[in-house]
N, C-alpha and C positions, 0 to 999 in steps of 0.2 A: 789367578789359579796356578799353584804349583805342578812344573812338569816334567821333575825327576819321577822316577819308579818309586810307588812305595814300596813294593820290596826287588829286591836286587840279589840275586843268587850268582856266586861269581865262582866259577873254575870247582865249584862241590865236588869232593870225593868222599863214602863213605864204604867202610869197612867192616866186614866180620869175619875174625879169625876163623878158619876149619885146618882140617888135618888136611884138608888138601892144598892148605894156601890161603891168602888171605879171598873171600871172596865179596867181590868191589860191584855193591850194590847200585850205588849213584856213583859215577866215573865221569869227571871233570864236567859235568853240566850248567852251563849258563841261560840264566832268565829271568826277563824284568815282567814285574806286573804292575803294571800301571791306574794312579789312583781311579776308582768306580768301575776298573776294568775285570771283564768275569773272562778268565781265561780257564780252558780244558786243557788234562793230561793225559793222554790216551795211552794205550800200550794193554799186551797181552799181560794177565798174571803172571808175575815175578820180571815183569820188564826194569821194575826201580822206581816205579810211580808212586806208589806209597812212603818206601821210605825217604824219597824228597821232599813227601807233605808235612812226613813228621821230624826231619831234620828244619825245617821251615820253623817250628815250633819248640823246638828243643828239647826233643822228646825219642832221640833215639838208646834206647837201654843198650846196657854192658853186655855180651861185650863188644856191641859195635861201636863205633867210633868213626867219627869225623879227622878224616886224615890230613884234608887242604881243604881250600878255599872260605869262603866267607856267607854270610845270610845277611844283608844288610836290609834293615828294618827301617824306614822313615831317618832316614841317613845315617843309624847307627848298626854298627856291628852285633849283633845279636849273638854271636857264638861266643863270642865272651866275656855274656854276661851270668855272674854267678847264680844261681839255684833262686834265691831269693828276688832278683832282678827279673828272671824269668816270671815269679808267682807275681810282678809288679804288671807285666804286659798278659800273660797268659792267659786268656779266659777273660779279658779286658780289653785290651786292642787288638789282639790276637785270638782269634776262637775257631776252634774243629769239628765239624761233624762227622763222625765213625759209620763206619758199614753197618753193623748192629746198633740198635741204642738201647738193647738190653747191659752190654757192657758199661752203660755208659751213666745208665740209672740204680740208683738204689732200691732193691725188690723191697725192702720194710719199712720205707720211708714214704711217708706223702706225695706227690708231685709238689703240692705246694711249699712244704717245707723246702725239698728238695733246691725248688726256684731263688726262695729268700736268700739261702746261704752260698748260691751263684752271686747272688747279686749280692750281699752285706759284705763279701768279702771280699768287695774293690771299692764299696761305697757305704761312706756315712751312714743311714739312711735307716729313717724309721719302719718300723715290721710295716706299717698303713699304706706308708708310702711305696714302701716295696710292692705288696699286694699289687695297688695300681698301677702299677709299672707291666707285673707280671700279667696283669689280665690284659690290659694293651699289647701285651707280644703277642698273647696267646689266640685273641682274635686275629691278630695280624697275619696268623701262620693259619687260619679257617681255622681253630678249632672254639666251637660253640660252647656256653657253658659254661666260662671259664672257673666264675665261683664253684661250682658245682665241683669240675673237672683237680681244681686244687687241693680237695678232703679227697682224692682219689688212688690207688696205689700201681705201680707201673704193669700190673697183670690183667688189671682190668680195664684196661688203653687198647685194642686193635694194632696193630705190628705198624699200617701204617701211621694212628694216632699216636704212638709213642716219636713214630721219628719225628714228628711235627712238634710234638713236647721239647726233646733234643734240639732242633732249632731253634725254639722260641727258647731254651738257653741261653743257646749258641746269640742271640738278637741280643740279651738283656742290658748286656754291656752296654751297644752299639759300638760294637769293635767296627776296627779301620777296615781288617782283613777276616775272612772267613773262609777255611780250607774243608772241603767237603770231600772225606775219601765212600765214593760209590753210595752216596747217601741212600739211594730208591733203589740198588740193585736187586734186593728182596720184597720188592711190592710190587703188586700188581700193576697193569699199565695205567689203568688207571688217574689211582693215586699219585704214580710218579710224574703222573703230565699235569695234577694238579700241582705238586710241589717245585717242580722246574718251574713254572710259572709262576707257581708265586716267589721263589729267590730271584728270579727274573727281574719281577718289578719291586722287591725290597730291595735290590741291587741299583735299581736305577732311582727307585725313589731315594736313597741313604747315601748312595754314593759311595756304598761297601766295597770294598775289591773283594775278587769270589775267586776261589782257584777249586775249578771242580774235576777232581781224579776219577777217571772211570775205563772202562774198555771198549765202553759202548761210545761208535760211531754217530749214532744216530741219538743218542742223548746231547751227546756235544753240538751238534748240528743245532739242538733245539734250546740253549742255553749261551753258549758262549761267544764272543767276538772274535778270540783268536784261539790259535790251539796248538799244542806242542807234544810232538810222538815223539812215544822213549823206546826203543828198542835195547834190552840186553845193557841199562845202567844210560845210556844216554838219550841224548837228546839227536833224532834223525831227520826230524822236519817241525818247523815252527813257521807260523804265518797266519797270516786271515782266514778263519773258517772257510766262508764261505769260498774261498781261491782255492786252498789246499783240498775243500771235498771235489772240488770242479775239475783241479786241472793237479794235481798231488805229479808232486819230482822224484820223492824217494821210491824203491820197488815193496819197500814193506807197506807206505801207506796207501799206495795202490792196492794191495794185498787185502789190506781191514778194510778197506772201502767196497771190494765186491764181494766181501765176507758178510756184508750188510742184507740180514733179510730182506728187506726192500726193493735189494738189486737183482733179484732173483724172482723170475715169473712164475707164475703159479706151479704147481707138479714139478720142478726145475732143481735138481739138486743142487744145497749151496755151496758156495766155492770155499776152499781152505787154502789156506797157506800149508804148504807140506813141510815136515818136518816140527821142531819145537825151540823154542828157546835154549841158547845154550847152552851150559855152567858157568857160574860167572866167575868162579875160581879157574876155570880154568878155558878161559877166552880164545876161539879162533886168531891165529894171525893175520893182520890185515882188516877186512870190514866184518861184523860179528855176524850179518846176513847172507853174506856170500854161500853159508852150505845153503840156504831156503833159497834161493836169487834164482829168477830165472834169466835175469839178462845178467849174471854171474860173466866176467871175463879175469884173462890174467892180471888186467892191472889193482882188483880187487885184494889182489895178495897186501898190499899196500892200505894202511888205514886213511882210511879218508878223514878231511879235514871240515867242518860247519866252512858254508861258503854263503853266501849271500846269489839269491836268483834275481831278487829286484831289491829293493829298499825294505820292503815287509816283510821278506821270504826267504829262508833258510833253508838249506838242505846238505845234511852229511853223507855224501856217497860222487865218485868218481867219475860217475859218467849217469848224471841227473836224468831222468827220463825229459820229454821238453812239454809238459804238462806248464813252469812255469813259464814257458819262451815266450 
């Protein structure tokens, strides 16, 4: 069994021009995911967690732009591969599930047609054989029916049965890799504890690597091995779930941790993090958390450097809380 990373994100920076400056969405971020591994990205809206899903994929539009580093894919450099190279892995060893999956479906088209031409356009393969391909996903992700469900059009699907559709896309390939930005964040709880569970065990049974982007704490808890908080473009604390919800080094992910309704007893107002996200055109000097920091000191002036707390555990900030000691 191989035990490099299948994928490999090295020193990322990406950019989009404004009047104020350029502003540096992902800013020097590194990270492995390793093969069958389901790792979470956690971070506040506009942390940079999205557009590392889709710099992942090569999918970040004009006019931002990738200024440094690399996306190494199954040992290869994937940023410079041309337009056509991309449509060779995209949606084939590579595949994304989107927040909506009304964007993501065609409203006048079939599901089932929709599915064929996922699939005919990375494979050979006859419309029959496709069918049976498509109905084997499509039970795979629970949804009943499947013939049925294929003469069907994306309006008359339930919000959660469309994203389930979306996946069972996303499966047809059986890509290496599968990047899920907030797939469940608009369903019910429901539905989303049935779908974290079932990528769960399609992940362990395929041996998929899953890189699931969200905000929520408490999804990641119930889905992934390891996990990695981006604060303001980077990356501030990476390690074993289970370590980092238990005994967390950085003061941000202290922060999202008792932000977690869970942590909070009943009648009990929940706790926030004060203040917001910064501009990312126009970055604090020194740690980009230090104005929200409550253990804020002088030597925060100073940007801190990714340090290593044990062998699994990461964390950017100067004076670590001892959560990893």
């Amino acid at each position: 069994m191989r035990n490099d990373p299948l994928l490999s994100i090295k020193g990322l920076r990406v950019e989009f021009p404004t009047q104020d400056g350029p502003l540096v969405a992902v800013n020097n971020v590194d990270l492995d995911v390793a093969r069958g591994e389901v790792l979470g990205i956690v971070g506040e809206s506009g942390s940079g967690k999205t557009v590392l899903g889709l710099s992942a994929m090569g999918l970040i539009d004009r006019p931002g732009r990738l200024t440094a580093g690399q996306v190494v894919f199954d040992g290869q450099d994937v940023t410079k591969y041309s337009e056509s190279g991309w449509r060779n892995i995209r949606g084939n060893r590579i595949a994304m599930i989107f927040q909506d999956p009304t964007t993501s479906l065609n409203p006048v088209q079939q599901i089932g047609a929709q599915m064929i031409e996922a699939l005919q356009s990375h494979r050979d393969i006859s419309r029959d054989n496709a069918r049976q391909i498509i109905r084997n996903a499509m039970v795979r992700v629970g949804i009943n029916s499947p013939d049925e469900r294929l003469n069907a059009y994306p309006h008359q699907f339930s919000g959660g049965m469309r994203q389930r559709v979306v996946i069972a896309i996303a499966l047809l390939n059986e890509p290496d890799l599968i990047i899920a930005d907030e797939p469940t964040t608009a369903l019910d709880v429901t539905i989303q504890a049935q779908i974290l569970r079932d990528m769960r065990r399609l992940s362990r049974d395929t041996r998929t690597s899953l890189v699931w982007v969200t905000h929520d704490l408490g999804v990641v808890a119930q889905i992934a091995q390891r996990v990695a908080v981006m604060y303001a473009g980077r990356i501030v604390e990476n390690g074993p779930t289970e370590k980092i919800l238990k005994s967390p080094c950085h003061p941000y992910t202290e922060g999202l941790i008792a932000s977690m309704p869970a942590n909070a007893l009943p009648g009990e107002r929940l706790h926030s993090i004060p203040g917001g996200l910064p501009q990312l055109s126009k970055l604090p000097a020194g740690c980009s958390f230090a104005p929200r920091c409550n253990y804020a000191a002088s030597a925060c002036n100073m940007s801190p450097k990714l340090i290593q707390i044990s062998s699994d555990h990461a964390v950017r900030c100067v004076s670590p809380l001892d959560g990893g000691s």
